[in-house]
PyMOL commands that place a pseudoatom at each C-alpha (Angstrom):
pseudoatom trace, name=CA, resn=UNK, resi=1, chain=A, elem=C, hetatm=0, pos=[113.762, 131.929, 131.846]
pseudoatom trace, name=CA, resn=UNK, resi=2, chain=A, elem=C, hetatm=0, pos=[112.746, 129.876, 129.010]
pseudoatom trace, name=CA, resn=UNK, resi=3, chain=A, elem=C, hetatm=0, pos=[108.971, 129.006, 127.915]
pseudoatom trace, name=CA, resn=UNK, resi=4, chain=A, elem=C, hetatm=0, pos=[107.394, 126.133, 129.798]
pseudoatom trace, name=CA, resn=UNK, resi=5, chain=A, elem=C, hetatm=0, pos=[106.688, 124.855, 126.765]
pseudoatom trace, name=CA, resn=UNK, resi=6, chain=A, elem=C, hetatm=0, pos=[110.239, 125.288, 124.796]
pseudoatom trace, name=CA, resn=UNK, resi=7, chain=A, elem=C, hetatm=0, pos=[111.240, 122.007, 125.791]
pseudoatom trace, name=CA, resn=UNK, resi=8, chain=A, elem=C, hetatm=0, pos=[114.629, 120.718, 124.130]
pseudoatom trace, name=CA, resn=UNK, resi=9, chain=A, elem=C, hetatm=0, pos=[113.565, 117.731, 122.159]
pseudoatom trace, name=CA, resn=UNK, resi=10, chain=A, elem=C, hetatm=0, pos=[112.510, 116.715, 119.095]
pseudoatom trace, name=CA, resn=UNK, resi=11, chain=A, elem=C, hetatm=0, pos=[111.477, 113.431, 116.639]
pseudoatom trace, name=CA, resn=UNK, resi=12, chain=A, elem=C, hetatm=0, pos=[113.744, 111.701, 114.010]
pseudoatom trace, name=CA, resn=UNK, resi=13, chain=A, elem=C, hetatm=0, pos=[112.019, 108.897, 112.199]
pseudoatom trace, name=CA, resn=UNK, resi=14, chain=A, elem=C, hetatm=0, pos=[113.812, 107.842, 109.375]
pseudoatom trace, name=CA, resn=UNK, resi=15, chain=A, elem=C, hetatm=0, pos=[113.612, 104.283, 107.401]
pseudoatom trace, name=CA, resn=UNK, resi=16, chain=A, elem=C, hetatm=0, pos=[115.644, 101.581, 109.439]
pseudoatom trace, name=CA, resn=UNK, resi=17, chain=A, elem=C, hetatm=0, pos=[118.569, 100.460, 107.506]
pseudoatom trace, name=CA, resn=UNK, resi=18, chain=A, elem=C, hetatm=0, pos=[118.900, 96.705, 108.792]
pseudoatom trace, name=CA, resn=UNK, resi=19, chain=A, elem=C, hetatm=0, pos=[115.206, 96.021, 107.520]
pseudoatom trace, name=CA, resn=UNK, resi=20, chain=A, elem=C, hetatm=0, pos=[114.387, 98.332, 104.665]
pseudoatom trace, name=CA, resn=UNK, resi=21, chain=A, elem=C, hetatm=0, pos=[110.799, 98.772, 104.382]
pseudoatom trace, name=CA, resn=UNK, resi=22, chain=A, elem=C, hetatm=0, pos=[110.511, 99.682, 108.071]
pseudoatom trace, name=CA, resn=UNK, resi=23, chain=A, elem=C, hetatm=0, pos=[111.360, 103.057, 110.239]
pseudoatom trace, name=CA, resn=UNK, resi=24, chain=A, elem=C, hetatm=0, pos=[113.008, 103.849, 113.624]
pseudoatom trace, name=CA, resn=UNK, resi=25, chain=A, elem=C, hetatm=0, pos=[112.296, 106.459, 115.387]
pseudoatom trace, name=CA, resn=UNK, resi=26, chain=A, elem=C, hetatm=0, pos=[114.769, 108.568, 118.284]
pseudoatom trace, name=CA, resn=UNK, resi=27, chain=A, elem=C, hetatm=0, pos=[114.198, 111.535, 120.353]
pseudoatom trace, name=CA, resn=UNK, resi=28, chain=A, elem=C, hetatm=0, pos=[116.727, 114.118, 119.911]
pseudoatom trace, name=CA, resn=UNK, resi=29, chain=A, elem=C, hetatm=0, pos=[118.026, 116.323, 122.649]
pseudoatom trace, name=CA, resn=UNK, resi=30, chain=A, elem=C, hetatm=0, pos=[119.448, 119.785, 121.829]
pseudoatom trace, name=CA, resn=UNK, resi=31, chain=A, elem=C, hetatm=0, pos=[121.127, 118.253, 118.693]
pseudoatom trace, name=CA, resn=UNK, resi=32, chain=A, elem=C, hetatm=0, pos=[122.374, 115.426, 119.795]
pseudoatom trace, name=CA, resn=UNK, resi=33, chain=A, elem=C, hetatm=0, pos=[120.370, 111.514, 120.002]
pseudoatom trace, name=CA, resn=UNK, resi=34, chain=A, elem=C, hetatm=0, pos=[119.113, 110.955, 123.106]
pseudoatom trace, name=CA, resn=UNK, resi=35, chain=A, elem=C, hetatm=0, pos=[117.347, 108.064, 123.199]
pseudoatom trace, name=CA, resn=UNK, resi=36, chain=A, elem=C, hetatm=0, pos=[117.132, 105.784, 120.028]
pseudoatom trace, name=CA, resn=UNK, resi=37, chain=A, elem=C, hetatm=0, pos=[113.887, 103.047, 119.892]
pseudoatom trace, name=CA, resn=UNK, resi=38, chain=A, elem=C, hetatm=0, pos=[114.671, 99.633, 119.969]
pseudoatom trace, name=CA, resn=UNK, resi=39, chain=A, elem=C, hetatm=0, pos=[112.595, 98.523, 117.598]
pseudoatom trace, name=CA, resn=UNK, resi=40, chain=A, elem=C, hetatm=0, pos=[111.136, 99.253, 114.206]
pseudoatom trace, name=CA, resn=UNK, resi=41, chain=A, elem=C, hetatm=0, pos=[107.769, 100.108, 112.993]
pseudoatom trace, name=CA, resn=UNK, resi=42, chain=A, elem=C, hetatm=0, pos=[105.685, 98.954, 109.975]
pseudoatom trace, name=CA, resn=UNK, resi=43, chain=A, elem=C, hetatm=0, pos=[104.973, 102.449, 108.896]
pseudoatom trace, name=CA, resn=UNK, resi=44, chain=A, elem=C, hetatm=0, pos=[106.490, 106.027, 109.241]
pseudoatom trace, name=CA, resn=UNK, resi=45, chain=A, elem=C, hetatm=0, pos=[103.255, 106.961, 110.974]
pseudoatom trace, name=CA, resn=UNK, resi=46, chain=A, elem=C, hetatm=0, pos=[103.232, 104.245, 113.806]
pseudoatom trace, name=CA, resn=UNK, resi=47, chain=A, elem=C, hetatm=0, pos=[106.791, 105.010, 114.490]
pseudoatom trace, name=CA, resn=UNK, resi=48, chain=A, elem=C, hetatm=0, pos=[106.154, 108.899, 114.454]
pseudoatom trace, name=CA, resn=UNK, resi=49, chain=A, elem=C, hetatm=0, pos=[103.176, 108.138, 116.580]
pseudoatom trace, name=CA, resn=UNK, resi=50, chain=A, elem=C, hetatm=0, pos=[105.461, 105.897, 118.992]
pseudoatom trace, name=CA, resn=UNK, resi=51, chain=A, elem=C, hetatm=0, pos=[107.884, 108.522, 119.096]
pseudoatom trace, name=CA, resn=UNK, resi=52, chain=A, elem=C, hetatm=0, pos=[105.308, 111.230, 120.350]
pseudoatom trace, name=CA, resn=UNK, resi=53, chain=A, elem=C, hetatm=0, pos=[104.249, 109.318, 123.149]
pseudoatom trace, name=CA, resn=UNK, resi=54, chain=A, elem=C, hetatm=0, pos=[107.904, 109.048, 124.157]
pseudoatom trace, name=CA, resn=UNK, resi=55, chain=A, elem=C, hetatm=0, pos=[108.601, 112.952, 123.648]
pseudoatom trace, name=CA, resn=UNK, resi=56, chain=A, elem=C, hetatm=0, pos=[104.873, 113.702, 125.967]
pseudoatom trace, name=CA, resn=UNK, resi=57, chain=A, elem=C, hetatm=0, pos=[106.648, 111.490, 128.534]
pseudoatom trace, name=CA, resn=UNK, resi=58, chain=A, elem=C, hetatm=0, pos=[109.632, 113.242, 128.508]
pseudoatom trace, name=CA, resn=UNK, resi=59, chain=A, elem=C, hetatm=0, pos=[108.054, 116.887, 128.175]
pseudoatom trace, name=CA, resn=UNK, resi=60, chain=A, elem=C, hetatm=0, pos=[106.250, 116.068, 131.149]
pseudoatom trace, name=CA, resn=UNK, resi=61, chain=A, elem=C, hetatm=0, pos=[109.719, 114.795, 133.165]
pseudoatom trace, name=CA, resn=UNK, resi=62, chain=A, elem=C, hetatm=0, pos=[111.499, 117.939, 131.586]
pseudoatom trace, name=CA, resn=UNK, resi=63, chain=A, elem=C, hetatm=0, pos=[108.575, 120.207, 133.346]
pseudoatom trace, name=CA, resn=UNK, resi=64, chain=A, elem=C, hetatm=0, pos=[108.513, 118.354, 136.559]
pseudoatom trace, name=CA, resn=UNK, resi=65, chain=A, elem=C, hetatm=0, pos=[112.284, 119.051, 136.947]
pseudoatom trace, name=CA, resn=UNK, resi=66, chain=A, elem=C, hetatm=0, pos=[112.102, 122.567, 136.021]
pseudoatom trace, name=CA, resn=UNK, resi=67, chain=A, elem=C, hetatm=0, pos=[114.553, 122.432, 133.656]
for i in range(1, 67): cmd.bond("trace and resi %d" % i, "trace and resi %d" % (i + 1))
show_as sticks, trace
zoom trace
């Protein structure tokens, strides 16, 4: 059984290429994109920080399920 805490996501936040000077941010699943953010962020932090509270949401679904 894996760790309760192994969960299969992680962050990509990369600059956005349609408005350079700003970032996007998606949550990765096992390799593959999962779920990409519709919008773009000011800052690397603020979309990193966006991105988080996405992934703590999804942690907590991905627990719940017992996955």
């Amino acid at each position: 059984m894996a760790d309760r805490n192994d969960h299969p996501y992680s962050i990509d936040v990369r600059p956005c290429w349609r408005r350079p000077g700003r970032f996007v941010c998606s949550i990765i699943e096992k390799g593959a994109p999962r779920r990409y953010g519709p919008q773009s962020y000011a800052t690397f932090d603020e979309a990193r920080r966006a991105a988080q509270a996405r992934l703590r949401q999804l942690v907590f679904e991905w627990q719940l399920i017992g996955a």
